[in-house]
N, C-alpha and C positions, 0 to 999 in steps of 0.2 A: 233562671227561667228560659232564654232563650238557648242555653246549652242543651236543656232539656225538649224543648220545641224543635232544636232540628233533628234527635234523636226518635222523638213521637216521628217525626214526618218521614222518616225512612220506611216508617209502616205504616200510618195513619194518614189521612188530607188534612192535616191542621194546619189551619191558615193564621193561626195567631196565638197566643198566650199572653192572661198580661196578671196582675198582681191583685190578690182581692185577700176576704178577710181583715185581721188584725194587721197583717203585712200593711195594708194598704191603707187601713183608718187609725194605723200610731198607738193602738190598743193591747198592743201585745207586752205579756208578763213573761219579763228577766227568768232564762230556764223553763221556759215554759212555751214558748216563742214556736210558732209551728209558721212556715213560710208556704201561703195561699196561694194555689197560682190555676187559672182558668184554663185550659185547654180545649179553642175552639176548633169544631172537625166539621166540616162541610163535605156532608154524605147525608143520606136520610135514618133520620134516628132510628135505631134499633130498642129494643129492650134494655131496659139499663142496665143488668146482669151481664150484658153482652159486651157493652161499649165499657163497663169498668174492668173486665176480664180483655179485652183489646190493651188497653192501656197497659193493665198490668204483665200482661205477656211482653210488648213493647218494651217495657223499662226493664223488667227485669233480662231479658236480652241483652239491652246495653250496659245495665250494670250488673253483673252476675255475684260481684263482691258486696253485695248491700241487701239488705234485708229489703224488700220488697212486697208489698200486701194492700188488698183491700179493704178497706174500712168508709161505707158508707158514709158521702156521700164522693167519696174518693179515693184514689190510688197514694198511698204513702210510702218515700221514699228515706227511708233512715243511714244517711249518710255518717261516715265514720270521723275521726276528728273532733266528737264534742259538738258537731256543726247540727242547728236544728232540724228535725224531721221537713219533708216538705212531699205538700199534699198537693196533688195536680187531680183536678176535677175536667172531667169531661161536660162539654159545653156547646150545644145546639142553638144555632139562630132560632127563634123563634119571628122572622123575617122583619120587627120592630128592632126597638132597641133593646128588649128582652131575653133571656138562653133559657132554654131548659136544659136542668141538670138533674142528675140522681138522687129520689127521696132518700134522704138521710134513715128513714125507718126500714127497718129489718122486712124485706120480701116488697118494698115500693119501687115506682117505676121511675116516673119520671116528675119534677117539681118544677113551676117557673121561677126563674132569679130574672133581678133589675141590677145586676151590678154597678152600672154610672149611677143611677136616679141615687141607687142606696149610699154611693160610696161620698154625693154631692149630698145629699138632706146629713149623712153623721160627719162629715168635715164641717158644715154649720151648727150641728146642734154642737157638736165636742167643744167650741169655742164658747160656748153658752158660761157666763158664769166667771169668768177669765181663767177658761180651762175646767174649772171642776166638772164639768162633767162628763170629760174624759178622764179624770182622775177616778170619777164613782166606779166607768164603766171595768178600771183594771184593776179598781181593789175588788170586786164584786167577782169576777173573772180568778182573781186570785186565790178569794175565797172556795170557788168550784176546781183550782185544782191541788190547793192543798188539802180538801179534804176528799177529794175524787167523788165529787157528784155531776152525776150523770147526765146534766144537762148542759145541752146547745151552745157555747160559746154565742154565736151568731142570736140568739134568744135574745141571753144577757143584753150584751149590745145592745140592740135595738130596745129593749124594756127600758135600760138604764137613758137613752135616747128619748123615750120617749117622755117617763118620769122629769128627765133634767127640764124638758121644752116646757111644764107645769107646774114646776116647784121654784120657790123662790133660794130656796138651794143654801141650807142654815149652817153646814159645817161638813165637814167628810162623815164624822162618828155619826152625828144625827140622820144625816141623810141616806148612808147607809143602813141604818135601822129603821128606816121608814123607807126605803127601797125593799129591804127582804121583807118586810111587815107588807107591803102590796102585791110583791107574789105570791106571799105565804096565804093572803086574804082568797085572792081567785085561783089558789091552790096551780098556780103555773102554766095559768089559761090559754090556751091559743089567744095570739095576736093578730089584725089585718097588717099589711106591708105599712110605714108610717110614711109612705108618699102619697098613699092612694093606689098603688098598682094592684093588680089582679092576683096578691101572693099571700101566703099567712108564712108567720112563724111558728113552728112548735117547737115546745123545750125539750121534749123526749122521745125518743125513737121508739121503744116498747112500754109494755106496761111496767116489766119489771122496773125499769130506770126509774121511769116517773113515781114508783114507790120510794125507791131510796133518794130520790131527789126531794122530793116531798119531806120524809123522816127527818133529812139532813137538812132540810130549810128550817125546819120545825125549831129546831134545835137553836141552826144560826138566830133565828128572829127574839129566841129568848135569850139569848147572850149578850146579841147587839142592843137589846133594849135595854137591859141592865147596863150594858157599857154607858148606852147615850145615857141613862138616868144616872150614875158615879159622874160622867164627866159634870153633867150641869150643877151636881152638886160642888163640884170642885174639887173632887175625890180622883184625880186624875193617875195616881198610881193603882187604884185600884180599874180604872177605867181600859189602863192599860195592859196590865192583867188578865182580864177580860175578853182585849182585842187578840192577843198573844196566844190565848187558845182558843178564838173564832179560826188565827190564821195556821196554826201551830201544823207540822206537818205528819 
């Protein structure tokens, strides 16, 4: 992060960078591992087209041997080595303790983030439960990227967050089928921020996503219920069976 931070600052006023997403809340899936990193610039915000094409001209500058690209609602940097991608988001004081940064949705401007509030409510709920439901949050996660559905990382999380602070929390298999069965119910509904801040989450950037998101939920919630029902019955090989092509790649 901070290699990359003095790199920005040869072009850019960045005055700080520091660690968000999964990086930061112990959520991240083995292989799958994308390294978050906030990249604060103290200038007056422009169009976020403008300020993610900054960036990306920036990096790709200093590194010219790497794949280099934007992808809403950030710059991604695919280092070689096997080493995992990492996504540096541009990040505006909102003069609190709040930034705005680039709507994740295809042709959006600008979105507000709480990153400390957020990063302090999911290090207390993850301990919920003696851990499980930071465990819900990476199997759930895990499910969206082996079968490449389209939505939000950042979504999951907070749903899976916000499910655990409500549930008495009966087992991985069960609670996982009664997690997709409550997205799958309000069909993947926009969320308020779960501190209270001025922000929502959405799970899809387009309409197309949230089609095959939606299809592919459909699908996970009838598998996982049939898992959780073999498991209860005791049918645990067939239970997992089940889970093997929920997760199957």
């Amino acid at each position: 992060g901070f290699g990359i931070k003095a790199k920005l600052a040869d072009d850019l006023p960045v005055t700080a960078i520091f660690a968000a997403g999964s990086l930061q809340h112990g959520t991240g899936v083995r292989g799958f591992l994308e390294a978050d990193f906030f990249a604060v610039i103290d200038a007056p915000r422009p169009p976020s087209d403008d300020a993610l094409r900054k960036v990306c001209a920036s990096l790709e500058a200093h590194y010219p041997l790497i794949s280099v690209d934007v992808r809403r609602p950030a710059v991604v940097c695919n280092f070689d080595g096997g080493s995992e991608p990492v996504e540096v988001v541009p990040a505006y004081s909102d003069g609190g303790s709040g930034f705005w940064i680039p709507d994740p949705a295809d042709g959006g401007d600008w979105i507000h983030s709480f990153p400390v509030e957020y990063n302090d409510y999911l290090s207390r709920t993850y301990e919920l439960h003696g851990g499980e439901a930071k465990k819900l949050a990476r199997l759930v996660k895990l499910w969206k990227y082996r079968q490449q559905v389209p939505v939000s990382s950042s979504y999951l999380e907070a749903r899976a967050a916000v499910y655990s602070t409500s549930q008495p929390m009966l087992g991985l298999v069960e609670d996982l089928a009664h997690f997709l069965f409550e997205l799958g119910k309000d069909r993947l509904a926009n969320i308020d921020h779960p501190t209270g801040q001025p922000s929502t989450f959405t799970a899809c950037s387009t309409p197309a996503r949230y089609d095959d998101a939606t299809s592919k939920l459909a699908e996970a919630v009838t598998v996982t219920a049939e898992a959780s029902h073999q498991a209860r019955a005791g049918h645990d090989k067939e239970a997992v069976r089940l889970l093997k092509q929920l997760f199957a790649e």
